[in-house]
C-alpha positions in Angstrom: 105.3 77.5 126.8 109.3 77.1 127.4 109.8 73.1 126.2 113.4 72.7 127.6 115.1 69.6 127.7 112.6 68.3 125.2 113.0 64.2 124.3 111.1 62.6 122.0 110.3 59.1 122.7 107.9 57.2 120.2 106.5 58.2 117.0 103.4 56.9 114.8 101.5 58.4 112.1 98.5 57.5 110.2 96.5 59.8 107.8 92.8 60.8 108.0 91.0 61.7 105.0 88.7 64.4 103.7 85.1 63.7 103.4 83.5 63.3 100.2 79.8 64.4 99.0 78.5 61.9 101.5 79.3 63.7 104.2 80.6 60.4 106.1 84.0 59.7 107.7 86.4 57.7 106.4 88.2 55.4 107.8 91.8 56.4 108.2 94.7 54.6 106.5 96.6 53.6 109.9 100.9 52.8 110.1 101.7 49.4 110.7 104.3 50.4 112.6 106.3 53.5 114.9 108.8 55.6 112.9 112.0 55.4 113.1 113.8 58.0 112.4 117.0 59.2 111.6 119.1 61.7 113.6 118.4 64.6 111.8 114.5 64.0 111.2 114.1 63.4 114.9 115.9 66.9 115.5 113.9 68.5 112.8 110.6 67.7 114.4 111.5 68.4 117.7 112.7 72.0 116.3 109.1 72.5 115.0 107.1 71.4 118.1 109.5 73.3 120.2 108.9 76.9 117.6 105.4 76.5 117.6 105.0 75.7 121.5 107.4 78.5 122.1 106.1 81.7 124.2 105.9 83.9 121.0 103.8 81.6 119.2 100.4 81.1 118.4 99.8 78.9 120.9 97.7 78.8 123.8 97.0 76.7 127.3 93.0 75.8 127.1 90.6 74.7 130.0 90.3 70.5 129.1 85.9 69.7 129.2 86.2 66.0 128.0 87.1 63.4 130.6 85.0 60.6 129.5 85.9 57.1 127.8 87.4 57.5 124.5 88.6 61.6 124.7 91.8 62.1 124.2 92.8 62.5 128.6 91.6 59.2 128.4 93.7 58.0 125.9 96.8 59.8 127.2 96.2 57.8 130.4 96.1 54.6 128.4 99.4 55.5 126.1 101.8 56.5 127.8 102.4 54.1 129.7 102.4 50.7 127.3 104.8 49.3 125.4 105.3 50.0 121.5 102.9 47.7 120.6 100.7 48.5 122.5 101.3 52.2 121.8 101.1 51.9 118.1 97.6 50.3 118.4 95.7 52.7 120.9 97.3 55.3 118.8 95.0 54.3 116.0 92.2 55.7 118.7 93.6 59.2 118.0 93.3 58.8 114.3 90.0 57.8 114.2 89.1 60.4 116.8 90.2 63.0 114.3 88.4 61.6 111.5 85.1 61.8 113.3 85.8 65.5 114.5 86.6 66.9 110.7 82.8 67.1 110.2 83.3 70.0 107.4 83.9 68.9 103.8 86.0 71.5 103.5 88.8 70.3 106.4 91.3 69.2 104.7 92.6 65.4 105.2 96.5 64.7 106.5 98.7 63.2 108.4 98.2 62.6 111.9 101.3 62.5 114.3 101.2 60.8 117.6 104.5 61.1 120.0 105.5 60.9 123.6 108.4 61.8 125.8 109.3 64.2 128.4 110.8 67.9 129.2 111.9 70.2 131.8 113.3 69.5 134.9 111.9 67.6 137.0 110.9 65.9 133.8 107.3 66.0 132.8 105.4 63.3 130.5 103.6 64.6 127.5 101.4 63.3 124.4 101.8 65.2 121.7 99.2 64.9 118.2 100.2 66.5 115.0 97.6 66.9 112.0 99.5 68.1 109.3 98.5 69.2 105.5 100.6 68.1 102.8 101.7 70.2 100.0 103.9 69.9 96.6 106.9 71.6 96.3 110.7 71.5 94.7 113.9 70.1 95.5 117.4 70.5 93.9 119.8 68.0 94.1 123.1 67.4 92.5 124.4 63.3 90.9 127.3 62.8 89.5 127.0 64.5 86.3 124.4 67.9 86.8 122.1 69.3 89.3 118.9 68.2 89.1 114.8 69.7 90.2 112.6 67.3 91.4 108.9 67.4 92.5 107.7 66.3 96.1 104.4 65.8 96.5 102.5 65.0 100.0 105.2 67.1 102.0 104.3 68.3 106.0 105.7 70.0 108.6 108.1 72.7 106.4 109.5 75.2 107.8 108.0 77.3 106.0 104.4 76.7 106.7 102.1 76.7 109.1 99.7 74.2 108.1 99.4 72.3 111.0 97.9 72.2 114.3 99.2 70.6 117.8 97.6 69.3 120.9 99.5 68.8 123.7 99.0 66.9 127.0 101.4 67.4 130.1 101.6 65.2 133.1 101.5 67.9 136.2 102.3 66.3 139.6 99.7 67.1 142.1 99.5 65.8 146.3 96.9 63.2 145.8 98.4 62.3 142.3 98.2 63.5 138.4 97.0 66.3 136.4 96.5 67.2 132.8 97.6 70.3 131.0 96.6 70.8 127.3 98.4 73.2 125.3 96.9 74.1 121.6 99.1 75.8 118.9 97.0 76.8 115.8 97.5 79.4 113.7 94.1 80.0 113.0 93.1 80.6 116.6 94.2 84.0 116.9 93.7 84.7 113.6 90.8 87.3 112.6 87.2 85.9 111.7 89.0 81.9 111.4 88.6 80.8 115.5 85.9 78.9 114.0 87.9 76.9 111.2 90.3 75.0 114.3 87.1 74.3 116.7 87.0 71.0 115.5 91.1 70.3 116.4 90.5 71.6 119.9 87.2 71.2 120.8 85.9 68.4 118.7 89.1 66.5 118.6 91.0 67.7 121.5 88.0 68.2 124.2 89.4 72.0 125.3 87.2 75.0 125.5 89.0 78.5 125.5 90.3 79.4 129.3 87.6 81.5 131.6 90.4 83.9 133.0 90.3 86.0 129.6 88.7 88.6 131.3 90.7 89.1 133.8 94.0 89.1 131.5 92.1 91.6 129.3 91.7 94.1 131.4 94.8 93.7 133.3 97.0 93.7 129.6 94.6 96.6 128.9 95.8 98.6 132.6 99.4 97.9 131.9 99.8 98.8 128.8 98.5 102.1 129.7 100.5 102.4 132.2 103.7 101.6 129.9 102.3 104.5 127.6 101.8 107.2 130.1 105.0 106.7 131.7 106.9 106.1 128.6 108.8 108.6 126.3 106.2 109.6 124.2 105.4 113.0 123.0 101.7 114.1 124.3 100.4 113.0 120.3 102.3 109.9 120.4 100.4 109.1 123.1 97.0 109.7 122.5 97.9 107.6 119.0 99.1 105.1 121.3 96.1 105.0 123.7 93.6 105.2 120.1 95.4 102.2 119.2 94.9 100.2 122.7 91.2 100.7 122.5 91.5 99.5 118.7 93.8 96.4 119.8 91.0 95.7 122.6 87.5 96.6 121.6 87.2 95.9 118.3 89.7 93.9 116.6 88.3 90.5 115.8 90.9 87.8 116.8 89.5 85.8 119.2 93.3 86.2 121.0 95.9 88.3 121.3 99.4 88.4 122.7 101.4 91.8 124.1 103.9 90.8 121.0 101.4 91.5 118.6 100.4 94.9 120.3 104.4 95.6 120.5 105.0 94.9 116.9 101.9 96.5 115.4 101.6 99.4 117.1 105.3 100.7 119.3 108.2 102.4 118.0 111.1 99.8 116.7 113.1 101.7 120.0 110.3 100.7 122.3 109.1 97.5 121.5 111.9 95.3 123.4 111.4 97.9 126.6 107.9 97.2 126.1 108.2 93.6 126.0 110.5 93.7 129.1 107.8 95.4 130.9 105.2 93.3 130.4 107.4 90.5 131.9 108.4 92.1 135.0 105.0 92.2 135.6 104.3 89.0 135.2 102.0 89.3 132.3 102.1 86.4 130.4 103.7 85.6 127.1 101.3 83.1 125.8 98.4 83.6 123.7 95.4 85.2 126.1 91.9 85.1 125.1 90.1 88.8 124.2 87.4 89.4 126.9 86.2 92.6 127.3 83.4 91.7 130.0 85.2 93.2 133.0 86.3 96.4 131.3 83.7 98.6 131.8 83.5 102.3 131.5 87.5 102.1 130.3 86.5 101.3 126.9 83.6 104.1 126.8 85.4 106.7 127.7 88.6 108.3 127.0 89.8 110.9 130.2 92.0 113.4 129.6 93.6 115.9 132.1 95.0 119.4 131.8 96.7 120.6 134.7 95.9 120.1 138.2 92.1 120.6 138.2 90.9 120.2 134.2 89.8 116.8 132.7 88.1 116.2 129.5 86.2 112.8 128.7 85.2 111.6 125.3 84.1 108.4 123.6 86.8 106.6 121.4 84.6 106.7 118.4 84.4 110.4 118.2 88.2 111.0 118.8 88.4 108.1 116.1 86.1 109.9 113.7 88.1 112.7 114.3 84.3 114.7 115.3 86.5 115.4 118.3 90.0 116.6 118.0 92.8 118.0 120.2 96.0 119.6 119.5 98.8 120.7 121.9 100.7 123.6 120.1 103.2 126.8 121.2 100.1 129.2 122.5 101.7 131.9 120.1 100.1 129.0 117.4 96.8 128.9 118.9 96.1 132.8 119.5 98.1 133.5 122.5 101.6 134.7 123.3 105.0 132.9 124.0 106.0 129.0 123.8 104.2 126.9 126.4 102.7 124.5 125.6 98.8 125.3 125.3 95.5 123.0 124.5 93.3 123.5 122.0 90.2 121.1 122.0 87.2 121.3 118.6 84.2 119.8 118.9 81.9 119.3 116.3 78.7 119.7 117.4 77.3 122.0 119.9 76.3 122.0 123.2 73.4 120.7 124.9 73.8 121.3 128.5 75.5 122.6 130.8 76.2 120.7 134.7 
């Protein structure tokens, strides 16, 4: 999500707390009052929202479920809109919100930021909510006589890091009034095996559910891409690598998301991955974070097709080219037991056949 012209407004934080054997929430320990901060600390933190709202981050825009009294549209509604005192105490709502989300003994406590403002043009309201860990760490800073190491304890939001999560609401301007957007950025969401450990920040806490058009941008990031491989400057092994690969990316890696940069940087050539990149925007694909559904995909990710010539094909399931049970080489036919240098075909099968059509 491009955040240009970004203005922060008003600031709060409070702190929610880990739960102890008891299992019960605690109350959190609420700011008596917004923060005012200095020039630099303001640009700071809108440097951090903006990097980890950014396109090539691990964020994503998820469907909002939770409309009733109390979620966090309905407090959005209330906030924005007040003035500073009355912002700083239906802020406290958001804290305590959080607190009773964090059902886990083992989600950490932190720091809860609540700010507003606007961005783009025409401008847009937002509500932004932080919940940041803290962490211990080192400074060094000179006095008049030496240079001197301190210790900081209960730090957030380093650069450094990326122990925190973000929910953001956006104000979009429909005919018969207002809409919501909510944007999540979590580093654990697209993370293998961990969609699980932010559930409670954007389901429980946030009242978002994963988009349903993962599907659909599957298969169509699934199309493209293949298209960008069989059209690309590849040699014929490069690209059977690079279609193994795409199958890998989609079918069974874990993440629940995935973006065409992570495909790009994982898998491409250094030389291809910009020319990749620029592809994938010319067609529109999206930037963003996109869910991994494979439900529309159908017999793409059972078989492999390959063609030789104008009137051969070959098909094969991906596991068998994977366990290399099925193997093909393109060599010189002098190479493969012929004569001269084109380029000739030469498919092994490991097991033998059981009918013929």
């Amino acid at each position: 999500m491009q955040l240009e012209n970004l203005k922060i407004s008003r600031v709060i934080m409070h702190e929610v707390l880990k739960r102890d054997d008891d299992r019960q929430p605690k109350p959190p320990v609420f700011g008596s009052a917004l923060e005012d901060l200095e020039a630099a600390a303001k640009g700071a933190f809108t440097l951090r929202i903006t990097e980890a709202l950014s396109t090539q981050s691990k964020s994503i825009e998820m469907r909002i479920s939770d409309f009733a009294a109390g979620s966090m549209v309905d407090i959005a509604d209330r906030l924005l809109d007040v003035d500073e005192p009355g912002f700083l105490e239906i802020s406290k709502e958001i804290a305590v919100r959080l607190a009773g989300a964090q059902k886990a003994r083992s989600i950490p406590g932190g720091v809860v930021i609540a700010f507003d403002g606007s961005f783009g043009v025409p401008e847009r309201k937002f509500l932004g909510v932080i919940k940041a860990e803290t962490q211990s760490g080192f400074r060094r800073r000179r006095n008049a006589e030496k240079i001197l190491t301190e210790f900081l304890d209960n730090i957030f939001l380093t650069p450094a890091t990326r122990l925190y999560k973000i929910g953001f609401l956006v104000q979009e301007p429909k005919d018969d009034g207002l809409d919501w957007r909510a944007i999540i950025f979590d580093s654990n969401i697209s993370s293998s095996h961990r969609e699980t450990a932010a559930q409670y920040f954007y389901e429980g806490f946030f009242g978002c559910l994963f988009p349903e058009n993962g599907a659909y941008e599957t298969s169509r990031f699934y199309d493209l891409t293949k298209e960008f491989v069989r059209r690309g400057p590849f040699t014929p092994d490069k690209k059977r690598d690079l279609g193994d690969a795409l199958y890998t990316f989609v079918k069974t890696e874990q993440a629940a998301t995935f973006t065409t940069h992570e495909f790009a940087d994982k898998y491409l050539p250094n030389e291809q991955k910009d020319t990749y990149k620029r592809f994938m925007t010319s067609k529109r694909f999206p930037e963003r974070a996109v869910v991994r559904d494979t439900a529309q995909m159908g017999a793409r990710l059972r078989r492999r097709r390959f063609k030789f010539g104008d009137s051969i094909e070959f098909s094969v399931s991906p596991e068998l080219l994977h366990n290399n049970e099925v193997k093909i080489k393109e060599a010189p036919a002098v190479e493969l037991g012929g004569e001269g240098t084109n380029i000739w075909s030469q498919i092994t099968i490991n097991r033998a056949m059981t009918d013929q059509l």
